[in-house]
N, C-alpha and C positions, 0 to 999 in steps of 0.2 A: 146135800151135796148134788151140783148137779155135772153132768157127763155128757160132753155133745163127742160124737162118733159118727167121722165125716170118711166114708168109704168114697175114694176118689180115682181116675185112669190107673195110674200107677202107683198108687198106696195106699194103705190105711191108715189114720191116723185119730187120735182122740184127747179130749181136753178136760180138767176138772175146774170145778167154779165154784165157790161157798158165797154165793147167791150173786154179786157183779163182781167177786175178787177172785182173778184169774189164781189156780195152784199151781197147776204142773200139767205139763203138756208131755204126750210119748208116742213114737211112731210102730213101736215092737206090739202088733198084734196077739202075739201070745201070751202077752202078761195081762190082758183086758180084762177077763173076768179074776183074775189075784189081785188085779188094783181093787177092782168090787167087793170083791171080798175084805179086802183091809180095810176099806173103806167105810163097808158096814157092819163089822167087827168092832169097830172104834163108835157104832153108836149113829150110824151118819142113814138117811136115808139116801136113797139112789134117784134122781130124777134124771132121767134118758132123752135123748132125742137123736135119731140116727137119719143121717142125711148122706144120701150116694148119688155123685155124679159119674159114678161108674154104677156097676150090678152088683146088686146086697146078696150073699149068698143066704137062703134059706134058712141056712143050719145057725148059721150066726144072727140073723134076726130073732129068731126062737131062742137063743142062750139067751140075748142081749135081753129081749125081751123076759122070759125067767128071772134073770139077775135081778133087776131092775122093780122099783117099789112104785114107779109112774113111767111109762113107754110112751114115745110120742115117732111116727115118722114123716119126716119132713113132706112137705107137697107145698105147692102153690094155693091151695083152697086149705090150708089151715089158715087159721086169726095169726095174723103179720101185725110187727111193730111198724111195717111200713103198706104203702097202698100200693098195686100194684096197676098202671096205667098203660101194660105192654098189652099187646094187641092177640098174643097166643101164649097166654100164661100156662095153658098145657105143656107149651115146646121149653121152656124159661127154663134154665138149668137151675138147681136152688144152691151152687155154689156160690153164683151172682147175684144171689138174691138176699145170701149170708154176708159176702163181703159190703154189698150198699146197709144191712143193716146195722152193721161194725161199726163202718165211716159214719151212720145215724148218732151212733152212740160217743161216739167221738167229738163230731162236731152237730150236735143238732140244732134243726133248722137253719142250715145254712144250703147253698146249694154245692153240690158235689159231683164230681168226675172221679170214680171210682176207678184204678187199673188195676188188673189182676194178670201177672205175668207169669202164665205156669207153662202148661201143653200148648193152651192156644194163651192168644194176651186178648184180653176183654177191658171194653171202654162202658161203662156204664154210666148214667146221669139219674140222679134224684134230686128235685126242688126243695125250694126251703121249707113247703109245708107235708115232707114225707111221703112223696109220693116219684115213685120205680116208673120211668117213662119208657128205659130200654137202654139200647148201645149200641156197640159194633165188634164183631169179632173175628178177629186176625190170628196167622198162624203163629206160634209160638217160636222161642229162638230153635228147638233142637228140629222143628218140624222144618227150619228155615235148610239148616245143615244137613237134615237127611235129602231134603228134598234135591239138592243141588249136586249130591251126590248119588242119589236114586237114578235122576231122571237125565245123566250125561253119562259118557264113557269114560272118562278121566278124571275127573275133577274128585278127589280124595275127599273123606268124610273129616272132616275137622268139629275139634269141640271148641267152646267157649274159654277164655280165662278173661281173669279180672281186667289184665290190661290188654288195649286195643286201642287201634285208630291210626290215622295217618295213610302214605301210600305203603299199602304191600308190595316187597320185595320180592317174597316168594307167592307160589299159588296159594299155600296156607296164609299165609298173612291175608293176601287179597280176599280170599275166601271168608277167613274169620273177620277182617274191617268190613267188611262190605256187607254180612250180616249184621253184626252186632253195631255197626253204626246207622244202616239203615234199622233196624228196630229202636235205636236212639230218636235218631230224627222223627221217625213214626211218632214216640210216644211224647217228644218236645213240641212238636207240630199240635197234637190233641190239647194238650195243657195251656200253650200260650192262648191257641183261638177260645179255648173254654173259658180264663182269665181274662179275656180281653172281655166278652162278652156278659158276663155274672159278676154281679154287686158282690159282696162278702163271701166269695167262691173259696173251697176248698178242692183240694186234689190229696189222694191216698191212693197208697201205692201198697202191694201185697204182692204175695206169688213167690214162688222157688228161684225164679231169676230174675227178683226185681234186686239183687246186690251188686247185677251190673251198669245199672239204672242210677244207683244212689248215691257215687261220687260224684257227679256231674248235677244230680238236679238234687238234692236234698237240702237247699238254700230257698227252693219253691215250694216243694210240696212234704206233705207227712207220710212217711213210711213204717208200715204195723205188717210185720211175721207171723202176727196170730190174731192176722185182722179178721181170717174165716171164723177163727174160734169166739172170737167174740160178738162177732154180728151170729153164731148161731147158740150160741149162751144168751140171746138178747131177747132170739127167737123163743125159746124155751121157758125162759122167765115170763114172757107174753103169753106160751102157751098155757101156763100154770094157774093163771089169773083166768082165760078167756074161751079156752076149750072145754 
């Protein structure tokens, strides 16, 4: 059985995999090592890979690693299902490195426009013969709404909701259209120029708020919830073979 465990800004979160067939996915931290244990209770060995785009605490590296019958942690200089052609693969975060190799596994050999709409929203590109060239990385939507209310006197902190768009009536309206449409436009702007430009082009879409993204564009591109998880199950399977 394999367990990828993706410590990320604001959560933890972790996935099971009986070799490419996704199980169960859970975000409750405290049950991690009683899935482990039921898991190899029933006979299963554990194969690990723990990957953090935020900081691993110690203490949970050490369990995770105990539990676990093969430990692996994420980096850039481990053996990749993909090549990586960025310029300071020390900086590369390996969330973006799981979600290009998701979309690998999804559509491969095809060229790709990777977005990942979480804290910040990331544009990533991989050609048809697997190889990571980079991206661009912009502020996420709540970073959009703190920010507008951080850095004015008046202007109220607003959240997101599914519907939106048009002119605002009130400050709240104008506040929430004019974020969540301008991060619309942002990311329809990325997809058309990429499409116009790549032969058998794909575009995937991932992230905590790409559900405000997917009424309007999910006639163009494919959208995957646990596209990290499976670009870092993809990882793990590569590393099984190659490390």
């Amino acid at each position: 059985m394999n367990l990828v465990v993706d410590v990320g800004n604001t959560r933890i979160k972790y996935a099971f995999f009986d070799g490419d067939r996704f199980v169960e996915a859970r975000y409750q931290t405290g049950e991690l090592l009683e899935e482990i244990s039921k898991w190899k209770n029933a006979g299963n060995e554990i194969h690990l890979l723990l990957s953090g785009s935020g900081r691993v605490p110690d203490d949970m590296r050490l369990l995770l690693k105990e539990a676990s019958d093969s430990f692996w942690e994420a980096s850039s200089g481990m053996a990749l299902p993909l090549k990586l052609g960025y310029a300071t693969p020390e900086t590369l975060g390996f969330d973006r490195i799981a979600v290009c190799a998701g979309a690998m596994k999804l559509f491969p050999e095809c060229p790709l426009l990777v977005i990942d709409s979480g804290t910040c929203i990331t544009f990533d590109y991989v050609d048809a013969s697997g190889v990571f060239w980079g991206g661009n990385i912009s502020p996420g939507l709540e970073m959009r709404f703190k920010s507008l209310h951080y850095y004015t006197a008046r202007l109220p902190y607003v959240v997101p909701e599914r519907e939106y768009g048009g002119i605002g009536r009130t400050t709240e309206e104008a506040i929430r259209n004019g974020v969540m449409r301008g991060m619309f436009f942002e990311v329809e702007s990325y997809i058309r120029r990429f499409l116009e430009t790549e032969k058998n082009a794909r575009v995937v879409i991932t992230g905590g708020n790409a559900r405000f993204l997917e009424k309007d564009l999910a006639a163009t591109v494919q959208f995957c919830d646990i596209l990290g998880f499976v670009g870092l199950n993809e990882i793990l399977q590569y590393a099984k073979k190659y490390n």
